[in-house]
MILUMTI-34459 format. One record per atom (N, C-alpha, C): residue in one letter; atom name; residue number from 1; x, y, z. Coordinates in pm, 1 decimal. Example, Ala and Ser with C-alpha at 12.3 -4.5 7.8 and 13.67 -1.06 7.14 Angstrom:
BEGIN
<site A, N, 1, <1319.0, -569.0, 780.0>>,
<site A, CA, 1, <1230.0, -450.0, 780.0>>,
<site A, C, 1, <1320.0, -330.0, 780.0>>,
<site S, N, 2, <1285.0, -225.0, 708.0>>,
<site S, CA, 2, <1367.0, -106.0, 714.0>>,
<site S, C, 2, <1290.0, 3.0, 787.0>>,
//
This chain:
BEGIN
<site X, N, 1, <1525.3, -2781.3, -449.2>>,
<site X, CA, 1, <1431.0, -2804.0, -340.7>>,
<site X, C, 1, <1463.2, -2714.2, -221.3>>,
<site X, N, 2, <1588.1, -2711.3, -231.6>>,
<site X, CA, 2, <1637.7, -2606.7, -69.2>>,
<site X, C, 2, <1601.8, -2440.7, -105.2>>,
<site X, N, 3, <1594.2, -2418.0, -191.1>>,
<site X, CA, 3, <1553.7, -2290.8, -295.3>>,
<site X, C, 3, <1393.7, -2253.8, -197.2>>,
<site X, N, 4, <1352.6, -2346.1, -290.2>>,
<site X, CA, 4, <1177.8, -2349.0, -251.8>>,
<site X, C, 4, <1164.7, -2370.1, -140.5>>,
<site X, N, 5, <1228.3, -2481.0, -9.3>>,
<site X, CA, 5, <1203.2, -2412.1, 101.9>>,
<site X, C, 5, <1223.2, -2264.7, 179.0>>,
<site X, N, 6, <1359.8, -2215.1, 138.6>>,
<site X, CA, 6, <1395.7, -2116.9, 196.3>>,
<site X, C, 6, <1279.4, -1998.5, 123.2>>,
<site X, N, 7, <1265.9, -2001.5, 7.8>>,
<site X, CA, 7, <1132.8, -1921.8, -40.9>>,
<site X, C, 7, <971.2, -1947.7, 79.9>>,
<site X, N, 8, <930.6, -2060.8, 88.8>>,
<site X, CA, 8, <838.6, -2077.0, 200.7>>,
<site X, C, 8, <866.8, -2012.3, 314.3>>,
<site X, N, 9, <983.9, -2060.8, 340.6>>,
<site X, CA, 9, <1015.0, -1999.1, 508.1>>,
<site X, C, 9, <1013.0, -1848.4, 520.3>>,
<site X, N, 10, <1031.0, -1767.7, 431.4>>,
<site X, CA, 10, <1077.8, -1633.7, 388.9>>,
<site X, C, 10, <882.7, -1594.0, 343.5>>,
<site X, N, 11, <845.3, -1684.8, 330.9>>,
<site X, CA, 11, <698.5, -1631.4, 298.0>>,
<site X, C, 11, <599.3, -1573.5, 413.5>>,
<site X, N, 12, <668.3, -1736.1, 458.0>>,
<site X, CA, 12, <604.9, -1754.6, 624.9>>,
<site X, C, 12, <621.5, -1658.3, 753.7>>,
<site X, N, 13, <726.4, -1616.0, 740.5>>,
<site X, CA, 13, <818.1, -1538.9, 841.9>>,
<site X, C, 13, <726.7, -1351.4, 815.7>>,
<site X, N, 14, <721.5, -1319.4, 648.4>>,
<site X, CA, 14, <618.7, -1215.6, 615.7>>,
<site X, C, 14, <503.8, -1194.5, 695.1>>,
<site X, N, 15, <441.0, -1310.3, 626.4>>,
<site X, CA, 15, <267.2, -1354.8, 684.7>>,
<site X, C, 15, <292.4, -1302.6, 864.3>>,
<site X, N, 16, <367.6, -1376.0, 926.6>>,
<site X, CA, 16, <362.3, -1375.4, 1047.3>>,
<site X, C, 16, <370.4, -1235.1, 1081.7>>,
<site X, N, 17, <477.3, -1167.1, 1026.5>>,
<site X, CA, 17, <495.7, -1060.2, 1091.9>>,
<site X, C, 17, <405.6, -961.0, 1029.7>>,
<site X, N, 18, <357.7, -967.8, 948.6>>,
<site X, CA, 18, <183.0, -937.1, 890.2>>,
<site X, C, 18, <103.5, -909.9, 997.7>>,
<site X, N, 19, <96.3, -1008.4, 1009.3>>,
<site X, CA, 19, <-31.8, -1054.6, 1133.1>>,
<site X, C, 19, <29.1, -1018.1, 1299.2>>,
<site X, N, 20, <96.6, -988.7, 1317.1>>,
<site X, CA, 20, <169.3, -937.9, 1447.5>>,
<site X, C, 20, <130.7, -802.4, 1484.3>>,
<site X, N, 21, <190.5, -732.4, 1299.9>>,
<site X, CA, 21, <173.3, -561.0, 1374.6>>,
<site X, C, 21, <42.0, -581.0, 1334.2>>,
<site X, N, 22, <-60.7, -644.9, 1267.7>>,
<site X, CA, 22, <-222.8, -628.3, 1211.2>>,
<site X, C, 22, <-258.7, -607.0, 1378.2>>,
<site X, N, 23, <-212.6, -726.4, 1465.8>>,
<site X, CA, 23, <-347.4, -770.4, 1574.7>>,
<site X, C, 23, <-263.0, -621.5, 1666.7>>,
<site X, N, 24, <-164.5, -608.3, 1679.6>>,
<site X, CA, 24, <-96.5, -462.7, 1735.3>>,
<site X, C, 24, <-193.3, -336.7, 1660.1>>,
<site X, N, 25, <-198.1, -305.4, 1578.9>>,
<site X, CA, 25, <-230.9, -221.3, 1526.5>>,
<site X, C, 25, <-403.5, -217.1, 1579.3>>,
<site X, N, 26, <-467.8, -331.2, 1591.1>>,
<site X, CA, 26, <-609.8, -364.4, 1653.2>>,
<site X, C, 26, <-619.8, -286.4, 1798.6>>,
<site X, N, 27, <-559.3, -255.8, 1872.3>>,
<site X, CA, 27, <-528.1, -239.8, 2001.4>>,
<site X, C, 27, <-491.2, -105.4, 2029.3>>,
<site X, N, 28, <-480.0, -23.3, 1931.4>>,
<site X, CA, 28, <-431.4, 81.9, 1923.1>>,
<site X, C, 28, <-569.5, 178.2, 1925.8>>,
<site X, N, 29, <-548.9, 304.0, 1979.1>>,
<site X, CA, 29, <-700.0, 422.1, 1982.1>>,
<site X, C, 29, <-733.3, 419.9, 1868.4>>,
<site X, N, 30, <-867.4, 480.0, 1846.2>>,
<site X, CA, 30, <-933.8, 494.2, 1720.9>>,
<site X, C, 30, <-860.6, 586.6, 1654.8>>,
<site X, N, 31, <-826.1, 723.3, 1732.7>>,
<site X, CA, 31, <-759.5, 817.3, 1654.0>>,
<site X, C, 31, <-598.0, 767.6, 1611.0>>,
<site X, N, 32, <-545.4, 732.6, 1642.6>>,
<site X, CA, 32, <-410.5, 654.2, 1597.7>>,
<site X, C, 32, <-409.3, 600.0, 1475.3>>,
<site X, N, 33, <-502.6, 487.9, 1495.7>>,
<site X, CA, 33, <-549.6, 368.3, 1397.2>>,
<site X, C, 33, <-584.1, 466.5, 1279.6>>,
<site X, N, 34, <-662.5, 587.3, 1268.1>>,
<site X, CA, 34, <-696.9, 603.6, 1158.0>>,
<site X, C, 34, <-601.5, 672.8, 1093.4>>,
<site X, N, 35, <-509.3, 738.2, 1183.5>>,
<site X, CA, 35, <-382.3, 841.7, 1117.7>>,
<site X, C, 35, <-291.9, 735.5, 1056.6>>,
<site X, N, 36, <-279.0, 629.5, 1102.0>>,
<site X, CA, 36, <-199.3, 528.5, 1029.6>>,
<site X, C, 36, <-218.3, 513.9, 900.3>>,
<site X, N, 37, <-357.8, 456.9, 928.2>>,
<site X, CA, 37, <-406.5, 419.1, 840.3>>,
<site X, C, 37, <-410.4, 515.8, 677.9>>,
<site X, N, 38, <-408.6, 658.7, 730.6>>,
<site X, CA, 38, <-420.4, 773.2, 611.2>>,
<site X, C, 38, <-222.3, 734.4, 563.4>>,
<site X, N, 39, <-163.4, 737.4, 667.3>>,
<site X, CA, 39, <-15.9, 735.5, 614.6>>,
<site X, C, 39, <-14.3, 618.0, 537.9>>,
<site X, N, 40, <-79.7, 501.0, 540.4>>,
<site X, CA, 40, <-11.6, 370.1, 474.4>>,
<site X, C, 40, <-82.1, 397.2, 316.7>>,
<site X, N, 41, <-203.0, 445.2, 315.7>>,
<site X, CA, 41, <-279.0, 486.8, 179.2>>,
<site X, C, 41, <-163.3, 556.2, 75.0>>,
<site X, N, 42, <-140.8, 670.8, 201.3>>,
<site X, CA, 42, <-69.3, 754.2, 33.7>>,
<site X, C, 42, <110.7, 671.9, 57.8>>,
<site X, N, 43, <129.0, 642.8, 131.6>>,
<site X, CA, 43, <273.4, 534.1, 76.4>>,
<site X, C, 43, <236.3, 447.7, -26.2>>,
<site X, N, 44, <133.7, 341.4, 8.8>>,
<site X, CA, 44, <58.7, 246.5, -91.2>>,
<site X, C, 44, <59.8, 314.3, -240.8>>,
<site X, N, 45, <1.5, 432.7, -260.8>>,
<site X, CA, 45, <-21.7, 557.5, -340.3>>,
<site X, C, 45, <96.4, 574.2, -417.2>>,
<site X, N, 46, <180.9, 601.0, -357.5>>,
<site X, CA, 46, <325.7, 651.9, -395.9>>,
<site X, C, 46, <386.2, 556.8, -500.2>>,
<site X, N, 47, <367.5, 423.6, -395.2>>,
<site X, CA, 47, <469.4, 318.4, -472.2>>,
<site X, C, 47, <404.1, 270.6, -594.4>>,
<site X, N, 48, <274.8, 265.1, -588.0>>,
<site X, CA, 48, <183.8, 224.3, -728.2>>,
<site X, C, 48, <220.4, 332.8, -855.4>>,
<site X, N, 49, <218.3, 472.9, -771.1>>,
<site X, CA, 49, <298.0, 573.4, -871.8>>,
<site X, C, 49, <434.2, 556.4, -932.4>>,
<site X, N, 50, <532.6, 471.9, -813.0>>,
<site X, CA, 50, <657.9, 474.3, -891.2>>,
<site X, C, 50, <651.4, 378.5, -990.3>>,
<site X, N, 51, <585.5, 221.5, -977.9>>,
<site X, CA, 51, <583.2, 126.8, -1027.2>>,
<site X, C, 51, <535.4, 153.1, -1178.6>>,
<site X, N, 52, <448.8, 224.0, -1163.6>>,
<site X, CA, 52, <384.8, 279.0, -1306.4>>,
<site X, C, 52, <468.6, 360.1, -1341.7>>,
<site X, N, 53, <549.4, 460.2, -1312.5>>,
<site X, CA, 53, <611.8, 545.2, -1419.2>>,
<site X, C, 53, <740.2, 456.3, -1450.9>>,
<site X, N, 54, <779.1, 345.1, -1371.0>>,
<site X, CA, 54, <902.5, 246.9, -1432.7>>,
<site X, C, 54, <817.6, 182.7, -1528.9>>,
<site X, N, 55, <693.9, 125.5, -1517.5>>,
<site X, CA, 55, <595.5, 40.5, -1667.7>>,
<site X, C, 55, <666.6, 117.5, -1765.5>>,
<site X, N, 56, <619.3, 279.8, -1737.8>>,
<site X, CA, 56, <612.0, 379.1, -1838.6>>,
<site X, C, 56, <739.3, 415.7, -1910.1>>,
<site X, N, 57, <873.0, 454.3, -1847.7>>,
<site X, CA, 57, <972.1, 431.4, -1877.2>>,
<site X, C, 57, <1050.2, 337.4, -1945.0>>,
<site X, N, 58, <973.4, 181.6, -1911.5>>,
<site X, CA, 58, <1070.0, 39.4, -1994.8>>,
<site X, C, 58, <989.3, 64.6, -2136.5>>,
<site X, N, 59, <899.5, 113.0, -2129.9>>,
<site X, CA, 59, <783.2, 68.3, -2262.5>>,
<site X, C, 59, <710.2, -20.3, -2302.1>>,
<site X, N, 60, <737.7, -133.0, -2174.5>>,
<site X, CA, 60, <710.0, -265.8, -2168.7>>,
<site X, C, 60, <569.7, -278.5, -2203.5>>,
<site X, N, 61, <506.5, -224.2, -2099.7>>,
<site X, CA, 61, <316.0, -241.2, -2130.7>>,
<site X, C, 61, <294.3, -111.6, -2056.4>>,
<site X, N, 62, <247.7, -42.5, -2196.2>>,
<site X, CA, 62, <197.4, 111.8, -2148.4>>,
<site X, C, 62, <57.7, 114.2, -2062.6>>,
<site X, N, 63, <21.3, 27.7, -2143.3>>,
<site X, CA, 63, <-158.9, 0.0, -2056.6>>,
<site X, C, 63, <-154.7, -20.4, -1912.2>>,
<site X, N, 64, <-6.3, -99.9, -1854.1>>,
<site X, CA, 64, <-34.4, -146.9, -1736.9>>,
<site X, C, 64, <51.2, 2.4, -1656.2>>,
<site X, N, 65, <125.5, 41.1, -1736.6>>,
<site X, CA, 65, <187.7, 159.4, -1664.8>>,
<site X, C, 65, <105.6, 238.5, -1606.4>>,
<site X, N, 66, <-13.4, 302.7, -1718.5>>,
<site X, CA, 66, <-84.4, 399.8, -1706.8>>,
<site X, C, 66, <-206.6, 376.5, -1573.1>>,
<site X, N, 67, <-225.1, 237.1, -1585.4>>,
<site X, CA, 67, <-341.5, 217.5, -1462.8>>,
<site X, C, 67, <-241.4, 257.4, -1325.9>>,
<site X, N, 68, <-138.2, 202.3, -1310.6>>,
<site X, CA, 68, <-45.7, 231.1, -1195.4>>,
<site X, C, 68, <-40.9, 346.3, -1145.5>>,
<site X, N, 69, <-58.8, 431.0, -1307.2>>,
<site X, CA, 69, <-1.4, 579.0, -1215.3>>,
<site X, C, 69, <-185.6, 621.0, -1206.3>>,
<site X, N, 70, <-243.9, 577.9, -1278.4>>,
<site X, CA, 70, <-371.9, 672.7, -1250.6>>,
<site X, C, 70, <-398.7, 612.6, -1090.7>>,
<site X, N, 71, <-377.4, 467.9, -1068.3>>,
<site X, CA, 71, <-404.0, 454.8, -946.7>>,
<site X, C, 71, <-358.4, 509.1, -808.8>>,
<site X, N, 72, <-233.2, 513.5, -874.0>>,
<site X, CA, 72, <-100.5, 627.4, -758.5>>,
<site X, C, 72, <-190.7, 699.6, -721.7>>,
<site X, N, 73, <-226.7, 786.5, -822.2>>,
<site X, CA, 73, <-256.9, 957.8, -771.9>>,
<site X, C, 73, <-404.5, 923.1, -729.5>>,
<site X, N, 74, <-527.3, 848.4, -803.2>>,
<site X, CA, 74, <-603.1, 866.7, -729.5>>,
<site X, C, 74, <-642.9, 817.8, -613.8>>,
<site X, N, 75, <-575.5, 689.6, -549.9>>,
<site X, CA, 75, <-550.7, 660.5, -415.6>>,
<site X, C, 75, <-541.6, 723.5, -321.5>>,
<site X, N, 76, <-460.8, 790.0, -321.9>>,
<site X, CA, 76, <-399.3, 913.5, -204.1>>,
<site X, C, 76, <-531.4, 999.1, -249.1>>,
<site X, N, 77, <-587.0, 1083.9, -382.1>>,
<site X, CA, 77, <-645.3, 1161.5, -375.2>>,
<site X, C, 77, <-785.1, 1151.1, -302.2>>,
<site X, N, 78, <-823.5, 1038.5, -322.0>>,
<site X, CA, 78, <-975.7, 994.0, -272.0>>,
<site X, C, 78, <-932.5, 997.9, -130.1>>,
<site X, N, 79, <-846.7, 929.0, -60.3>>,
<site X, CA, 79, <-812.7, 944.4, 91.1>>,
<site X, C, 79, <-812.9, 1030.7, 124.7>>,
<site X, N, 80, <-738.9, 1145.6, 52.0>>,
<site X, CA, 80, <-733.0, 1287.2, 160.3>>,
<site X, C, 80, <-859.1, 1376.2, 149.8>>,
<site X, N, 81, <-959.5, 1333.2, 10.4>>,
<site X, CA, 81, <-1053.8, 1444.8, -1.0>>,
<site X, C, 81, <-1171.4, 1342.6, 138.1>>,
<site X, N, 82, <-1135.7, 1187.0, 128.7>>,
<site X, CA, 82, <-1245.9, 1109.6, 257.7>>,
<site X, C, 82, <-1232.4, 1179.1, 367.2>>,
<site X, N, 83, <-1053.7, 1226.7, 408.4>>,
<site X, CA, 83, <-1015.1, 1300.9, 538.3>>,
<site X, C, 83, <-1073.9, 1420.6, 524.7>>,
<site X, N, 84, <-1099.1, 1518.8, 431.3>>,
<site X, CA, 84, <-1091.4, 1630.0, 452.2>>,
<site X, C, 84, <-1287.5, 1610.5, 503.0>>,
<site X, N, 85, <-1334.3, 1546.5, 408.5>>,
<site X, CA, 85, <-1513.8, 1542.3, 415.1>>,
<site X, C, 85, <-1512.9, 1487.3, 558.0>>,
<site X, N, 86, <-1499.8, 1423.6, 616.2>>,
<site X, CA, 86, <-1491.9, 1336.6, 737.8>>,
<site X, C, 86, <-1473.2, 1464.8, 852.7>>,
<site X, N, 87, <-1339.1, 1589.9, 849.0>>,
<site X, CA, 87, <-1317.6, 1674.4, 916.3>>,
<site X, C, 87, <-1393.4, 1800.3, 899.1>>,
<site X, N, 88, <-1479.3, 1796.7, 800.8>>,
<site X, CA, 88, <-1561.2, 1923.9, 782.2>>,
<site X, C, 88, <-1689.0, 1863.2, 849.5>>,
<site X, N, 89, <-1731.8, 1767.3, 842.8>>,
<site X, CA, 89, <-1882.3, 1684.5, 917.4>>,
<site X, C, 89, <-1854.7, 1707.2, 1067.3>>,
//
């Protein structure tokens, strides 16, 4: 039982600080907000890439590997070609 609380509290403490830098991040210039926003994509990007090439590596479930990494790369890719269309307009 002390397990599962300290798991809640540790959930809770996330969420919060979730929602801290979210309403921070609200408050911030438009141009800021969106450069962030391009950096957290291709990190997001990255790690879906690593996660999938470890799927890919255990042999565990190739199917789920392969969506990981196709998602890796095309995450970031769709973001930067949105940035690039966005900066040519």
């Amino acid at each position: 039982m002390a397990q599962g609380l300290l798991i809640l509290a540790l959930v809770l403490t996330v969420v919060l600080a979730f929602n801290f830098f979210t309403i921070k991040a609200f408050k911030l210039p438009d141009a800021k907000r969106k450069k962030y926003r391009q950096i957290t994509l291709v990190v997001y990007g990255f790690l879906m890439l690593s996660i999938g090439l470890i799927f890919l590596k255990s042999g565990e479930n190739p199917f789920s590997g392969w969506f990981y990494v196709l998602y890796g790369i095309g995450f970031p890719a769709v973001s930067w070609m949105e940035y690039r269309n966005k900066k040519n307009s």
